[in-house]
N, C-alpha and C positions, 0 to 999 in steps of 0.2 A: 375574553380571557385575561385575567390578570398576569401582567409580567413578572417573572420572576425578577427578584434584586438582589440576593446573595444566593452562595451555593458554597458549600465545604467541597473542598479537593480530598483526595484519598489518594494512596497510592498500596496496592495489592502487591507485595512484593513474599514471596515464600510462606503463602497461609498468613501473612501481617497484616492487617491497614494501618497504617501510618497516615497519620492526621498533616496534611500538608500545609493546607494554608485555607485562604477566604477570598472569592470572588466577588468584589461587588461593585452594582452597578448606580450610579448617581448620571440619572439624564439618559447621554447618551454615551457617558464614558466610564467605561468601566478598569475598574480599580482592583490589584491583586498584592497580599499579603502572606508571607510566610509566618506561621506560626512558629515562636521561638523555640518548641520541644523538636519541630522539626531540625530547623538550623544548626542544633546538638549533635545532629547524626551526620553530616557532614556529607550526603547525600545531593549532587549536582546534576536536578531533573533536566537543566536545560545551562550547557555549559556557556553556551556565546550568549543566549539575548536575557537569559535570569536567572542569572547566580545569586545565592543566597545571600542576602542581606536582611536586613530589620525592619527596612524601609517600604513603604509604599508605593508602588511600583505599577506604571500608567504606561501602556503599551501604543504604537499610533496608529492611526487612523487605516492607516495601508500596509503592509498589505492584508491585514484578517480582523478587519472590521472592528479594532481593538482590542481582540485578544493577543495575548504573546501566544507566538507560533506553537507551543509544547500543547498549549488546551484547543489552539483548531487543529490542532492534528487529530484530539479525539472526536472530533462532527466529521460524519460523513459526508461523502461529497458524488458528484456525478449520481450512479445508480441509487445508493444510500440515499442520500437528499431528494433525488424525486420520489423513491416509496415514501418517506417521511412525512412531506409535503400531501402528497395525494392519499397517504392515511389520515393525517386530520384534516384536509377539505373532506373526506368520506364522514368525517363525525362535528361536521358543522363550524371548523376551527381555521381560521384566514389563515396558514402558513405565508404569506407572503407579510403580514405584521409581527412574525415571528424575531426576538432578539436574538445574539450569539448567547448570551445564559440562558432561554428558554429552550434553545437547542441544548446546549449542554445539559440540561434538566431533562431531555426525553431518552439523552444518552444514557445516565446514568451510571451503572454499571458493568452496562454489553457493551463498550466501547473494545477497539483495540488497543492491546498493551495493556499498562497497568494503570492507569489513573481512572479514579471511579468519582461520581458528582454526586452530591446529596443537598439538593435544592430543600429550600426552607418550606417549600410545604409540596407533598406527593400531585403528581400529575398523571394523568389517566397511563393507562399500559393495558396493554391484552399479552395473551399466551399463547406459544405458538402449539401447535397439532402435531400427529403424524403428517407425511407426506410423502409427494411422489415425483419421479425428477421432471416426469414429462408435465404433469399439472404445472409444478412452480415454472418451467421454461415458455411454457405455453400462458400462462398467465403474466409474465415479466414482458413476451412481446406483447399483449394486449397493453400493456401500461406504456411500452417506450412506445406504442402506436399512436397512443393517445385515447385509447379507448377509455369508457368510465372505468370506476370503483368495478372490480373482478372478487367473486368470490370466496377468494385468500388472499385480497392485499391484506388484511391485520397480518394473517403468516408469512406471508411475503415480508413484511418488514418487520417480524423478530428474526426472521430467518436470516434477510440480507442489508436491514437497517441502518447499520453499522458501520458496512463496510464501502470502500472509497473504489474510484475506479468508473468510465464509462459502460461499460458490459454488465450485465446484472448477474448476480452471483449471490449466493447465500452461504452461511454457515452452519457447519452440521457438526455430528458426531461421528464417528467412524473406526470400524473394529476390524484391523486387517485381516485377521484369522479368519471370522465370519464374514467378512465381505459385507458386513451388513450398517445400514447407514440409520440415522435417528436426529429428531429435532436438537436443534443447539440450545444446551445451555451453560451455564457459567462452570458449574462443577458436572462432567459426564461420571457415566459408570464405567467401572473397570473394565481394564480391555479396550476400550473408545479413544481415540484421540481427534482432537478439535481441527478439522479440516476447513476448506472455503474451496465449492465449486462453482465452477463458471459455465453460465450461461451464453449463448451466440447472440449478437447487436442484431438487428436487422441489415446490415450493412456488412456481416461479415460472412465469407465462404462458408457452404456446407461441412467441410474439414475443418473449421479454424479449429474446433479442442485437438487434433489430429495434428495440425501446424505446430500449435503450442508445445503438445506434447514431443514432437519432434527438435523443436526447439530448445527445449529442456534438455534431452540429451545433448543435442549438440554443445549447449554450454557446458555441460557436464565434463564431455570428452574436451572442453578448452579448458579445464581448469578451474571452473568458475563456480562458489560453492552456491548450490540453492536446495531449497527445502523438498524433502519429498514428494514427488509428486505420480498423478498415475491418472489413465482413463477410467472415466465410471460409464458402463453402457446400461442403458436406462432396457423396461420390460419390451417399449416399440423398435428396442435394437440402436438408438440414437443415441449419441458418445459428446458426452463431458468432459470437458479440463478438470481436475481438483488438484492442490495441492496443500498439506500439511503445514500450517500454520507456526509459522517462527516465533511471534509472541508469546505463545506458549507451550510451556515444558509440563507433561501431565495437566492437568490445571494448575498449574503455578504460573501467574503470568513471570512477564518481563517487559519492564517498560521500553515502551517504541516510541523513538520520535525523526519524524522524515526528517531530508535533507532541505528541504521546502519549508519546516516548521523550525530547523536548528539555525538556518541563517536566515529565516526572516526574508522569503526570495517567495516572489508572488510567480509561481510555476506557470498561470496561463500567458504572462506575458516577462519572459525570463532572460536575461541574461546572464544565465549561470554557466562556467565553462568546467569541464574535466579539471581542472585544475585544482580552481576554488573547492570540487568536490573531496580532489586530493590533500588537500590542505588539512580542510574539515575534518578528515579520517585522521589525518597523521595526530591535528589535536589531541584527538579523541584517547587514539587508541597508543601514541605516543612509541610508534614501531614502521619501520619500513616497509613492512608488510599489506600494512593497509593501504599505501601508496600502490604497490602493488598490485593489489586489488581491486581497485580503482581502473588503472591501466589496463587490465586485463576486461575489466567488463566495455570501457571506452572501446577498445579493439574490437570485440565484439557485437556491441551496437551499431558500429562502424561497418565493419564487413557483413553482415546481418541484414541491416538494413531496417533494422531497430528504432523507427524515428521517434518513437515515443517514450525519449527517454529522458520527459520531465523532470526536476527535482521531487516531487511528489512519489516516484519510482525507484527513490535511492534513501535508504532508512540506517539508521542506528538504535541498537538494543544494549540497556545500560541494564546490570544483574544486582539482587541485591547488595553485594558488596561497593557500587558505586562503577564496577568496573564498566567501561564504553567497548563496543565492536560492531565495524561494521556488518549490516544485516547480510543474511542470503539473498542473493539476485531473486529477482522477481518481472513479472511480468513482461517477460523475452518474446516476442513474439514478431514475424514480416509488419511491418507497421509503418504506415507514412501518417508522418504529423500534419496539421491543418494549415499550416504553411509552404509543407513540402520540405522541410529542411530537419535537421537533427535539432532536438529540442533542448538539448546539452550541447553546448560547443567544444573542439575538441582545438586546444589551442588557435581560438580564436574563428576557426571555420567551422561553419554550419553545412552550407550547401554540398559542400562535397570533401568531407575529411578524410584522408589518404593515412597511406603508414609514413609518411612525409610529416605530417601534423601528431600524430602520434609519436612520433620519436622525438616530437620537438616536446612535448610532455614530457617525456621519461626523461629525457636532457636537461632540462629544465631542473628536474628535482633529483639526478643523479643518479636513478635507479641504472645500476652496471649490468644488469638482465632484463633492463627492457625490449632492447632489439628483439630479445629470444622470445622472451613473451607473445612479442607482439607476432611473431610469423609463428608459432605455434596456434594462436588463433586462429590466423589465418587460412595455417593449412585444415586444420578442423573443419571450416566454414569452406572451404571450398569442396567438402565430400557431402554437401549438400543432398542431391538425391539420395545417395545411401541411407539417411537419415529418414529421409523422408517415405524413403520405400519401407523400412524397418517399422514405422510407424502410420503406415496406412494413410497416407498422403494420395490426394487423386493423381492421376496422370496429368491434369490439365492443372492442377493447382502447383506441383511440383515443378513440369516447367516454365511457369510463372514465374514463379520467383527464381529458380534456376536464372532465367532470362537476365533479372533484375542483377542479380548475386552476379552474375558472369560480366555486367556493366556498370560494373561500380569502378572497377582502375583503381581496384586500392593500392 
């Protein structure tokens, strides 16, 4: 396979593309350039690590393999990158000699958010089908099994190619009225809006979409904004997580770029705290609000028991006008990290962050409602079962974590 060596940036902003800039790669380092029609519009894809300049602009080695964080935020990762991968070993193509531009070149335009790739010359693609939830589920555990090539991996990864995250999951269409669901693509039909449902790991509870979904409310009743979300019950009676896609508005994207891609913070091995997240926002969004927000999801994770709350898991969405806001929470779920600790520090503590460490945050940055914030979560989080009942939680998985929730000493 020939490697690719340059690739056009795009950015899909309100039925627009805007010609961004130019990827290119010399060796093993690759090189990124704004085009000057861009830098007229005064448009700031990537405000900490690549603000607009003239200049040629060489990103390092660590943590994303030379890309600046704003274009690995569009390559999938976890579930995404192994469909990827075991869709071109299925068609004869070493994915393990793969570049970050020849990934970028398979993304192309199905990425998340708004930035779109147009590599210098076309590279293979298939089309995804109709489908069915229980085939794709049932085929996504053949693959994280290890089994071969399954009869819809090419569907399997237009469906969930794209998208990041351990748990396999795809992308669909989705028409509330009719209840009815259909293959993803970039522009759906009227009535349809662009969802992403989740599949169970092999490693997780019977209930986990049940978890989730219980989860979701519960942050909801804390305050904490997140995108729509709802159970899908599949024809064998089995229940999916989905939830309504915040990058975009009808088809109109908006560009996404994580907290892990804005500061340049290598999420599997991180020392990111609440803080630095808090910071980031205030940048951003230049309002005490976003501080807020921050705080309010820290608490949450915190008392929740949320360990999986990577930089990877905390995003900003920038609208055509340039304006920055922090994203809707996502991926709220009972979760221990691979360490066993919080994967965000919460004023310096991992292993066990209290409203002790939380208040040393909101103190820290002045927020005069933090105290209240924060035991507002809290009492949320401790009507635990309720939630859990309302949402079809087992008995045995409910007091699980019940168990967990009730020993944490926050």
């Amino acid at each position: 396979m020939e490697h690719v060596k340059k690739i056009r940036v795009g950015l899909l902003l309100q039925g627009e593309e805007l010609e961004l800039g130019e990827l290119v790669s010399d060796a093993r380092t690759i090189y990124f350039k704004y085009y000057t029609s861009f830098i007229k519009r005064g448009l700031e894809i990537s405000p900490l690590k690549l603000r607009l300049n003239d200049g040629v602009n060489q990103a390092t080695p660590i943590p994303f393999d030379g890309l600046f964080g704003v274009f690995a935020d569009s390559l999938p990762d976890g579930w995404g990158a192994l469909l990827l991968d075991r869709t071109l070993t299925a068609n004869g193509i070493d994915a393990n000699n793969l570049t970050p531009l020849d990934r970028l070149a398979y993304v192309g335009n199905t990425g998340m958010g708004a930035l779109v790739y147009k590599p210098e010359y076309e590279v293979p693609n298939t089309n995804a089908t109709n489908f069915e939830l229980d085939a794709m589920a049932k085929a996504s555990q053949q693959i994280l099994g290890g089994t071969e090539t399954t009869t819809v991996l090419d569907e399997l990864y237009q469906l969930g190619g794209s998208s990041g995250g351990a748990r396999p999951k795809i992308l669909v269409g989705y028409n509330r009225r009719t209840r009815h669901l259909i293959s993803h693509t970039a522009q759906l039909p009227a009535g349809y809006a662009h969802w992403l449902i989740k599949f169970s790991s092999m490693y997780d509870s019977r209930d986990a979409a049940q978890v989730e979904y219980a989860y979701y409310q519960m942050a909801l009743a804390a305050g904490i904004d997140m995108s729509e979300s709802r159970l899908f019950k599949s024809r064998s009676g089995v229940v999916y997580f989905g939830t309504k896609r915040f990058d975009r508005v009808g088809n109109t994207r908006l560009h996404l770029h994580s907290a892990a891609g804005m500061m340049h913070d290598n999420f599997r091995l991180s020392n990111l705290d609440y803080g630095h997240l808090m910071d980031c926002a205030f940048t951003l969004e230049r309002d005490v609000r976003a501080i807020e927000k921050v705080l309010r999801l820290a608490a949450f994770n915190a008392f929740a028991h949320n360990r999986d709350d990577h930089s990877k898991n905390f995003s900003f969405l920038m609208d055509a006008q340039g304006k920055w806001r922090f994203a809707p929470a996502y991926d709220l779920t009972f979760s221990s990290a691979s360490h066993g600790m919080q994967s965000t520090m919460v004023a310096g503590e991992s292993a066990r962050p209290t409203t002790k460490h939380l208040l040393e945050l909101a103190n820290y940055f002045k927020l005069k409602n933090g105290a209240a914030i924060i035991e507002q979560v809290r009492a949320v989080v401790n009507n635990w079962t309720r939630f859990a009942d309302a949402c079809g939680v087992s008995k045995q998985t409910k007091g699980r974590i019940a168990k967990v929730l009730g020993g944490l000493g926050v």
